[in-house]
N, C-alpha and C positions, 0 to 999 in steps of 0.2 A: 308461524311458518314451520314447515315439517322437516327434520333433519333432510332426508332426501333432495326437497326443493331446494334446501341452503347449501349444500355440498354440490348444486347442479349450478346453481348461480353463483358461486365463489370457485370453483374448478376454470372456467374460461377464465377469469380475474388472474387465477396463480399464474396458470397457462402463458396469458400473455407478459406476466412480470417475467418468466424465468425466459423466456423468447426473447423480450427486452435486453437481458443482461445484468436486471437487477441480482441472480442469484452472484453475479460475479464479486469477486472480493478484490479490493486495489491493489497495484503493485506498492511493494515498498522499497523508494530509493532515494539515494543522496548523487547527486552530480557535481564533482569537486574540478574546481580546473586550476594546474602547475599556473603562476601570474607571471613565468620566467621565458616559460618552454612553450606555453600554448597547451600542454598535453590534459585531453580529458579525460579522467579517470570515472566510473558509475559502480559503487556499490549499491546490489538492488537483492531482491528475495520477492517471493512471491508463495503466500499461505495458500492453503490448500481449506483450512480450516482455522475459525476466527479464536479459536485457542492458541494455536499457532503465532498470533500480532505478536505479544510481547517477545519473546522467546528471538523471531527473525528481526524485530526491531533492533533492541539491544545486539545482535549480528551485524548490522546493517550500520548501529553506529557506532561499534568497533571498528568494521573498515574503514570509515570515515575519521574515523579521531586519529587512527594508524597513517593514512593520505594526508591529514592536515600535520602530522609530525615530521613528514616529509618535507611541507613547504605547501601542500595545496591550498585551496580555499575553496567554502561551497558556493556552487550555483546558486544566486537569489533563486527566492522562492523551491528548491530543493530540501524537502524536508521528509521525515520519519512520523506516522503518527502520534508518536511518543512526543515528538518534540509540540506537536499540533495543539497535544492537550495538556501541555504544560505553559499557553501562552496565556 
């Protein structure tokens, strides 16, 4: 198959992933709630670039450790990728 033909038949392919939303990158966030007051709290961040994960992770669970020093507690299922890939 000749470059030209594979760049014509892989172009619609990309085309419709990035249309999809595949090129999107997930939010990163913790949702902590007061178990006194009701009050919800959400440290979140959101990468621009997948370099970027680590760096807004560990952000993301400073706020959250700062909110649980207060008294919060997280959200079941509220989690950071970091924490994803350390189960």
């Amino acid at each position: 198959m000749s470059p030209t033909r594979r760049l014509l038949l892989l172009l619609p392919l990309f085309l419709a992933c990035y249309a999809s939303g595949c090129a999107a990158t997930p939010n990163l966030s913790v949702q902590l709630v007061h178990p006194k007051t009701n009050v919800v709290q959400n440290c979140t961040a959101r990468e621009s670039t997948a370099k970027d994960i680590p760096l807004l992770s560990s952000a993301v669970e400073a706020c959250a450790r700062q909110l649980e020093a207060r008294g919060f507690i997280r959200v079941e299922g509220s989690h950071t990728p970091s924490e994803e890939s350390n189960r």
